[in-house]
N, C-alpha and C positions, 0 to 999 in steps of 0.2 A: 739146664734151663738157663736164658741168656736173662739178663739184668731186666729188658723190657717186658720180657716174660713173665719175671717174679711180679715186678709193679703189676701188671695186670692182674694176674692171681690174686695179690694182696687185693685192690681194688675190688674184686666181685669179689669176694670173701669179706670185705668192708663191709659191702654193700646186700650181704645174705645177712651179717648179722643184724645191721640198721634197720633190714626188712623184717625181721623178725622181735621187734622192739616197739611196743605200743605204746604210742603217745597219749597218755588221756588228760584231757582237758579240765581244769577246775577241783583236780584233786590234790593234797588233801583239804583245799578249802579255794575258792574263786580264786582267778589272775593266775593259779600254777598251774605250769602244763608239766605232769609227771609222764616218766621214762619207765614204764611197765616192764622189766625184764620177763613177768611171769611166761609172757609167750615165746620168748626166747626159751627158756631152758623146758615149754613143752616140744621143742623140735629139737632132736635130738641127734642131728647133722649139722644145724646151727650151731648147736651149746658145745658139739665137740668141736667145733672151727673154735668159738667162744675158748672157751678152756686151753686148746693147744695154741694159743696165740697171743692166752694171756700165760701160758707155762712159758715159752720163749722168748718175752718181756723178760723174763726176772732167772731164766735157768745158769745164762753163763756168769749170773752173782751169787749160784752155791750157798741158794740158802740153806737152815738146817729147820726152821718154822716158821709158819705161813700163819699171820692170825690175821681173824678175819672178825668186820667190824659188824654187829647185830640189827639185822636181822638179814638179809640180803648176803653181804656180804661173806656170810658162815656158806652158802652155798656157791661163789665164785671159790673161795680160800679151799672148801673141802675138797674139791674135785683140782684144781688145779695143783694139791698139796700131794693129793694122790699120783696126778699125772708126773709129779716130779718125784715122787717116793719119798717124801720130805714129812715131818709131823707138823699138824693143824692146831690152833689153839684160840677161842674166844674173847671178843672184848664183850661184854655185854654189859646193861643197864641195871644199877644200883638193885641189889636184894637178887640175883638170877643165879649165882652161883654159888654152892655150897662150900663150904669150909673157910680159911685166910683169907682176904681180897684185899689189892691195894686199889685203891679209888682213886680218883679224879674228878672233880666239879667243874665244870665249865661254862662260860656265857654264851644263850643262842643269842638267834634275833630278837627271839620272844621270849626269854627266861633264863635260865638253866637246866640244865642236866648234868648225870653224874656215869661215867662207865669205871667197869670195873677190869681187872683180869686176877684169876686166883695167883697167890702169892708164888706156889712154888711152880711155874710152868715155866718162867725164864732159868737160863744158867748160864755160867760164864760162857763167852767165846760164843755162842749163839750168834748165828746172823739170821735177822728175821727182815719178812718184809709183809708190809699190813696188805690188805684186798679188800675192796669193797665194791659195793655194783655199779655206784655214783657218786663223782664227785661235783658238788654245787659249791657254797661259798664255802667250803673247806674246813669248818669249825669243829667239825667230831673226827676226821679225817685227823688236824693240829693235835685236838684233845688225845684222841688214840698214840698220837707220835710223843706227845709229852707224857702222859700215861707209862709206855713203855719204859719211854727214857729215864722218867723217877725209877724205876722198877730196874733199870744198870743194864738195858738191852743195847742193843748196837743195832741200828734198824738199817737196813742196807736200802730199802727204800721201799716206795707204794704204789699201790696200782689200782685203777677201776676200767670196769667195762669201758663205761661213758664218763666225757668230763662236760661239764654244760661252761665254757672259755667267758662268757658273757657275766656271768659272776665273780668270778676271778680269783676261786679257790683256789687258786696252783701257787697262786704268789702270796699267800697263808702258812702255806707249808715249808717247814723246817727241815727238808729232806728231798731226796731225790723223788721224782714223781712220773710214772708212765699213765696215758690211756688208751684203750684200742681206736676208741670214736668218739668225736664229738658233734654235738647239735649248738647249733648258733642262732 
């Protein structure tokens, strides 16, 4: 397939998954317009564009786990951990997981929050890369990346579906950064 080829493929494969991504207006509170993935991963010719596109982002960095950031994000990480045969592993919010947990507190816009990940799922030599479905102003995305890093991971780098460029989470981030799409 020649090089104008590929663009083109990529482009309607862009443009299957953006079509399949609901924008709804005013949630979760007036003035935000939220990026619905649910309709995406109900089409499931979409979600496997979705998936092997976000596997090939991140395949020739040999990762060895994929953690993925709660709640969304556990469903890009689990399928695209699979597609690479690699192990999956959780960040989730203060009290959710049983046994060890090292934490993190971090400042939103509007407060704090706290994630976690259980103590023993890092080991040496680990290359991991985070997944989430969204990235906005990049605050829990940072949190996740400092997180690990207390925790002696090596983070090869991150990734989301969608990155919303208008906020300007990319340049938050202390790490390498990919996204399939974005909205402006």
């Amino acid at each position: 397939m020649g090089c104008n080829m590929e663009l083109e493929v990529m482009k309607v494969n862009e443009q299957n998954i953006k079509n399949n991504i609901a924008a709804i207006p005013d949630f979760p509170k007036p003035g935000i317009l939220f990026y619905d993935i649910s309709t995406l991963i109900g089409d499931p010719l979409a979600w496997a564009e979705t998936v092997n596109r976000m596997a090939l982002l991140i395949k020739d960095l040999k990762p060895d786990v994929i953690f993925g950031i709660e709640a969304r994000g556990f469903l890009v990480a689990t399928a695209v951990a699979s597609n690479l045969n690699v192990g999956m592993q959780m960040i989730r919010k203060s009290g959710k997981l049983p046994g060890e947990t090292i934490s993190l507190t971090y400042d939103l816009e509007y407060g704090v929050d706290t994630i976690e990940i259980q103590s023993d799922v890092i080991t040496a030599n680990q290359r991991i890369v985070i997944l989430d479905d969204v990235l906005a102003t990049g605050g829990t995305m940072q949190a996740a990346i400092d997180l690990l890093t207390m925790a002696k991971a090596e983070i090869i780098c991150c990734a989301t579906i969608i990155e919303l460029p208008l906020l300007r989470g990319r340049e938050k981030l202390r790490a390498e950064y990919h996204s399939l799409i974005t909205y402006d």
